[in-house]
Residue, then its C-alpha position, 0 to 999 in steps of 0.5 A: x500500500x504505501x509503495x502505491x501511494x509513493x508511486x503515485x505520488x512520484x508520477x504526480x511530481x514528475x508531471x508537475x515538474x514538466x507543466x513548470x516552464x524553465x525559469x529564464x536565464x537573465x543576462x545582467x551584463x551589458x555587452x558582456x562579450x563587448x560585441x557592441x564596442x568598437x575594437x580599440x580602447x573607446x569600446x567598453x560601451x555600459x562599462x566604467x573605467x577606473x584606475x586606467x594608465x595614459x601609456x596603455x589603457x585596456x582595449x577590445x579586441x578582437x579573437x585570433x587578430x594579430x594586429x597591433x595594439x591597441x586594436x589587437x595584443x601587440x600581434x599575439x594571436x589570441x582565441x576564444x576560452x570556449x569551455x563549458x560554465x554556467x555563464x549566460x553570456x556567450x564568448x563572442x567574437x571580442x575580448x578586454x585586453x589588459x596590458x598587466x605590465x602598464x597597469x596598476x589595478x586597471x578595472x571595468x566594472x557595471x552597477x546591476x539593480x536587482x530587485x528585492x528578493x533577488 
């Protein structure tokens, strides 16, 4: 009897949990793959900037290119991290390249209003 009674009630979750529609996946960050910016260093578009050096500030650039900087990593050929993660956000064809031996704690950084609850 009581086998029955979870049978049943494992038939009754499992067709109540394909009735729920998937929740959406929201993608807070704007331009996160820098799609939208133009390659070079005025591409961070909905990006703040802070603590930026005046002789090699960080630039968008784009994947597999072997042009110079700042519109590419001075003819280093760079590819896409294409691995698997939870991210919403896709790889794209762009990335923010920082030159690490001009700068001093060079950022980008959004602000993300989330509602109460969130």
């Amino acid at each position: 009897m009581h086998f029955k009674n979870f049978a049943i009630t494992a038939v009754v979750l499992a067709a109540a949990s394909f009735a729920v529609p998937a929740a959406a996946v929201t993608n807070l960050i704007k331009n996160g793959s820098f799609e939208a910016g133009a390659v070079g260093i005025g591409g961070f578009l909905q990006w703040a900037k802070s603590n930026v050096p005046s002789n090699a500030p960080a630039s968008v650039i784009n994947y597999n290119s072997t042009a110079s900087y700042p519109n590419g990593a001075f003819g280093e050929s760079l590819f896409a991290d294409n691995s698997v993660s939870a991210s919403p956000d896709a790889v794209g064809g762009k990335a923010a390249y920082f030159v690490g031996d001009l700068s001093v704690n060079e950022t980008i950084s959004q602000l993300t209003y989330l509602r109460v609850g969130n």
